[in-house]
RODO-2510 file (C-alpha; in nm, 4 decimals, decimal comma):
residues 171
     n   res          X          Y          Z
     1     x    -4,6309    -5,1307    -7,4106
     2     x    -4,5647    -4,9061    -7,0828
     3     x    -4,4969    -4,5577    -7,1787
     4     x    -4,1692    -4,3984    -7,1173
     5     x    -4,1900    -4,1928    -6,8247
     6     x    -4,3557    -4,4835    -6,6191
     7     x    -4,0037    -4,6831    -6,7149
     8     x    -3,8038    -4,3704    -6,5958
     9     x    -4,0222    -4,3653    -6,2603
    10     x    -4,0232    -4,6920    -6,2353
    11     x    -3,6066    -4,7407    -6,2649
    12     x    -3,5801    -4,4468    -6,0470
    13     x    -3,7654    -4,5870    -5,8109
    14     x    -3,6139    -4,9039    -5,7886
    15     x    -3,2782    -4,7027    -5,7274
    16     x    -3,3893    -4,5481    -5,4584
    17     x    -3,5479    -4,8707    -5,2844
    18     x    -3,2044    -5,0792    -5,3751
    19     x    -3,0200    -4,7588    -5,1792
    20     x    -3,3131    -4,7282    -4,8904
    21     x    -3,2451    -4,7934    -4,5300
    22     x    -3,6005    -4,8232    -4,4615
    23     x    -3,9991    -4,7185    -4,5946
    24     x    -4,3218    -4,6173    -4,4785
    25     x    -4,6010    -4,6244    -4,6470
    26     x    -4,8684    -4,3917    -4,5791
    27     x    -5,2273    -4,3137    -4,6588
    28     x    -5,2668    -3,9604    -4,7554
    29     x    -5,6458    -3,9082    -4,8955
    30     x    -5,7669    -3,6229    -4,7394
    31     x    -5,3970    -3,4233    -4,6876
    32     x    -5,4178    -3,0566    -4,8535
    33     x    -5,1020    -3,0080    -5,1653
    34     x    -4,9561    -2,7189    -4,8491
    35     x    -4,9840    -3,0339    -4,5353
    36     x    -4,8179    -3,2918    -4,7647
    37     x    -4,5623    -2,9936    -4,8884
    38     x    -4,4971    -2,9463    -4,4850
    39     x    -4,4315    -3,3062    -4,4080
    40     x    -4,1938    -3,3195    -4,7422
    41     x    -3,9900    -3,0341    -4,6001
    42     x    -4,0007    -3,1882    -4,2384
    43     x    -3,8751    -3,5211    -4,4211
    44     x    -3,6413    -3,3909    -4,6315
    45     x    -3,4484    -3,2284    -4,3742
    46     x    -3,4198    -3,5730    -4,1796
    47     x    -3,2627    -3,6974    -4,5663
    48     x    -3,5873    -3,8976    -4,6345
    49     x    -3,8646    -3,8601    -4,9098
    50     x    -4,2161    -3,8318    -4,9268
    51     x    -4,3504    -3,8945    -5,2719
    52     x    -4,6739    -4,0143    -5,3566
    53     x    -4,6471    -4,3155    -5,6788
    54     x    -4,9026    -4,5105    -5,8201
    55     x    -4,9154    -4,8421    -5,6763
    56     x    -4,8491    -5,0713    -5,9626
    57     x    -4,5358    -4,8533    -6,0310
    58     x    -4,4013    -4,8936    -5,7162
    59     x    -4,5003    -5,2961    -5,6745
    60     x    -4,3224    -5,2896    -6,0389
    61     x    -3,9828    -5,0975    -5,8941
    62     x    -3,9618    -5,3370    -5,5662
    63     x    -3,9775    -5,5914    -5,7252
    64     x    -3,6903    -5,4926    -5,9864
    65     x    -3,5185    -5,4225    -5,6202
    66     x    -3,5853    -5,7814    -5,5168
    67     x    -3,8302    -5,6715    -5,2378
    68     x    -4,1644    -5,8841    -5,2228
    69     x    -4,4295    -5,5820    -5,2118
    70     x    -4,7111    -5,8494    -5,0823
    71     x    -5,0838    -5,6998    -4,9947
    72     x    -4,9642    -5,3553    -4,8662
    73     x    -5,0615    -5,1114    -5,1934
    74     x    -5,4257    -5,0970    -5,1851
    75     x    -5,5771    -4,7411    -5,2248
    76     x    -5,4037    -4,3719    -5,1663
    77     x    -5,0865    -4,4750    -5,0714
    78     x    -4,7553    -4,2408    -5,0454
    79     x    -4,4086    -4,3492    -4,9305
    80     x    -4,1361    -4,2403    -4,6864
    81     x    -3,8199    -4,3298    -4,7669
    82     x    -3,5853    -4,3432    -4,5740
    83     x    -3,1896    -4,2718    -4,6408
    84     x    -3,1333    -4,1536    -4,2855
    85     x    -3,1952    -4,2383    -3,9381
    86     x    -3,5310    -4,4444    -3,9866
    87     x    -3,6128    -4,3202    -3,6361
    88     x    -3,5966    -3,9924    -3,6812
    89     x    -3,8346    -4,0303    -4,0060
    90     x    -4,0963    -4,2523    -3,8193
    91     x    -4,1046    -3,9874    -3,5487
    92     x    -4,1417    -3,7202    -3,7647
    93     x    -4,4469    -3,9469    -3,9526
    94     x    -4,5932    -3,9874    -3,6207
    95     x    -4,6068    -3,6448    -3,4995
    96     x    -4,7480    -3,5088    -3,7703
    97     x    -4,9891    -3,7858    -3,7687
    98     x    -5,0995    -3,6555    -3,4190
    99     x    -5,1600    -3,3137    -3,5678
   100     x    -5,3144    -3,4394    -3,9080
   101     x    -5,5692    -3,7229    -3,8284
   102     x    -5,6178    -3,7904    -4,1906
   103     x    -5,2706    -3,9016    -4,2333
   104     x    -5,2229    -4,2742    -4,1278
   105     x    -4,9536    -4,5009    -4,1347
   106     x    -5,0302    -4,8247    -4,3365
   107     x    -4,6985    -5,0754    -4,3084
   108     x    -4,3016    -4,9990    -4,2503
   109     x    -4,0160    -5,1726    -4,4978
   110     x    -3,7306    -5,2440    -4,2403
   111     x    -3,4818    -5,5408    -4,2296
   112     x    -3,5626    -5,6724    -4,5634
   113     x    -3,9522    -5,7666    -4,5004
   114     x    -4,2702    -5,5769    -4,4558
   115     x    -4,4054    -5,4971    -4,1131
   116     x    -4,7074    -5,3222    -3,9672
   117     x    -4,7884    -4,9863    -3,8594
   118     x    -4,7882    -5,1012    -3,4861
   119     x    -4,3910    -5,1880    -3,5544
   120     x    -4,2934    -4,8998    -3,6972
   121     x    -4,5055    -4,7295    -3,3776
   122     x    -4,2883    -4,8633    -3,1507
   123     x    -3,9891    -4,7623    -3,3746
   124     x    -4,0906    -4,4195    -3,3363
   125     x    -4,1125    -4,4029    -2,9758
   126     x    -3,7306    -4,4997    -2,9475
   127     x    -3,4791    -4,2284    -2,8354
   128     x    -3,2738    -4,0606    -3,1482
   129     x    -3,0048    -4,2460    -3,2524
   130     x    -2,7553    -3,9028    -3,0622
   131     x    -2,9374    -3,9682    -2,7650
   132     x    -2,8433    -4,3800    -2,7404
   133     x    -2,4779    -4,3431    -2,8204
   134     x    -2,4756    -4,0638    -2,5760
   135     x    -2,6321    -4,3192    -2,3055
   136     x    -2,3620    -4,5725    -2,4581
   137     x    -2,0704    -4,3421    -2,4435
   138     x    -2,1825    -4,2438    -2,0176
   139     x    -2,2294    -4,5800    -1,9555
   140     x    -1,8401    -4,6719    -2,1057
   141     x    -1,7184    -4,3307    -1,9234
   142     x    -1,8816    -4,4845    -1,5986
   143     x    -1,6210    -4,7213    -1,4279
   144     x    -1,3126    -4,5048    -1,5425
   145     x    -1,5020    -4,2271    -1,3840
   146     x    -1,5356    -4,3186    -1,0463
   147     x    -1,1595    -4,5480    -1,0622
   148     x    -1,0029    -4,1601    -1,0650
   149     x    -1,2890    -4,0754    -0,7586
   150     x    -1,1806    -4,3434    -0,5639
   151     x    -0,8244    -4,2704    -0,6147
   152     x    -0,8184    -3,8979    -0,5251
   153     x    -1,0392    -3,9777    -0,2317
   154     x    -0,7504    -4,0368    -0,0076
   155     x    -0,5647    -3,7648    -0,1432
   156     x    -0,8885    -3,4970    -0,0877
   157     x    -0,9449    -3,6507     0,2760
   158     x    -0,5398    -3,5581     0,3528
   159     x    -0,5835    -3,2225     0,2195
   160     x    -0,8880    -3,1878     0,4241
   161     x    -0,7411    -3,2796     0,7394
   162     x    -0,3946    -3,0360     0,6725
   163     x    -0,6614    -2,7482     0,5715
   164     x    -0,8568    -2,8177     0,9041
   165     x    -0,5220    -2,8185     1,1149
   166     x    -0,4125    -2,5017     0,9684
   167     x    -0,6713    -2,3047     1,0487
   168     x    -0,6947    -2,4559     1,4158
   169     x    -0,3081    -2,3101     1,4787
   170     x    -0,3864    -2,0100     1,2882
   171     x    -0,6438    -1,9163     1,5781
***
């Protein structure tokens, strides 16, 4: 008979993976309580969790979430996740990987199946999600752009010419 706090992490956790945009798991062995503290806060300010839970608890909550856990809980593992922008998260992951070598990056949770840590790599080295709809928005503001440019250009070319033949009869 499971005790009852497990049940109360375990339904919690299962919560939070039903509600998740995304997860990373992580191995931590070798992180000091203040490093892991520092990437919580990082995290946390990006709306995403770091919480370290035993394996079998958290195979047990995915798969009260419907999520297949398959082979990726073996050893220290801690998870990220994510109820943000999962970019911003696996960036943050990522650079403080660089700083902290004992931090590494097992598998990522994204799109309903389990993928490696060279995927969620690559999903780090994406531009913020700010920066794309900028690039999306100056793109769309593009053509209407240089419509007006082309339409004052004959207006700016008369003015020209007047301002040039005023000053020649002013001399």
């Amino acid at each position: 008979m499971p005790n009852v706090r497990n049940q109360e992490v375990v339904k919690s956790l299962a919560e939070k993976f039903k509600a998740m945009k995304g997860l990373i798991l992580t191995e931590y062995h070798g992180l000091t309580v203040e490093e892991i503290s520092e990437l919580r806060s990082k995290l946390r300010s990006l709306g995403s969790e770091y919480t370290v839970v035993k394996n079998t608890l958290s195979e047990i909550a995915l798969k009260e979430a419907g999520i297949e856990a398959g082979a990726n809980f073996s050893g220290p593992t801690a998870l990220v996740i994510e109820n943000g922008d999962i970019v911003s998260s696996a960036k943050a992951v990522f650079d403080f990987a660089k700083t902290h070598t004992k931090l590494k990056v097992r598998a990522g949770f994204l799109d309903g199946k389990f993928v490696d840590a060279a995927v969620v790599e690559q999903l780090s080295a994406l531009p913020l999600r700010e920066v794309l709809l900028a690039k999306i928005l100056s793109s769309m503001n593009a053509p209407i752009t240089s419509f007006v440019n082309v339409l004052v250009a004959n207006i700016r070319g008369l003015v020209t010419v007047l301002s040039a033949i005023s000053k020649k009869q002013a001399v």
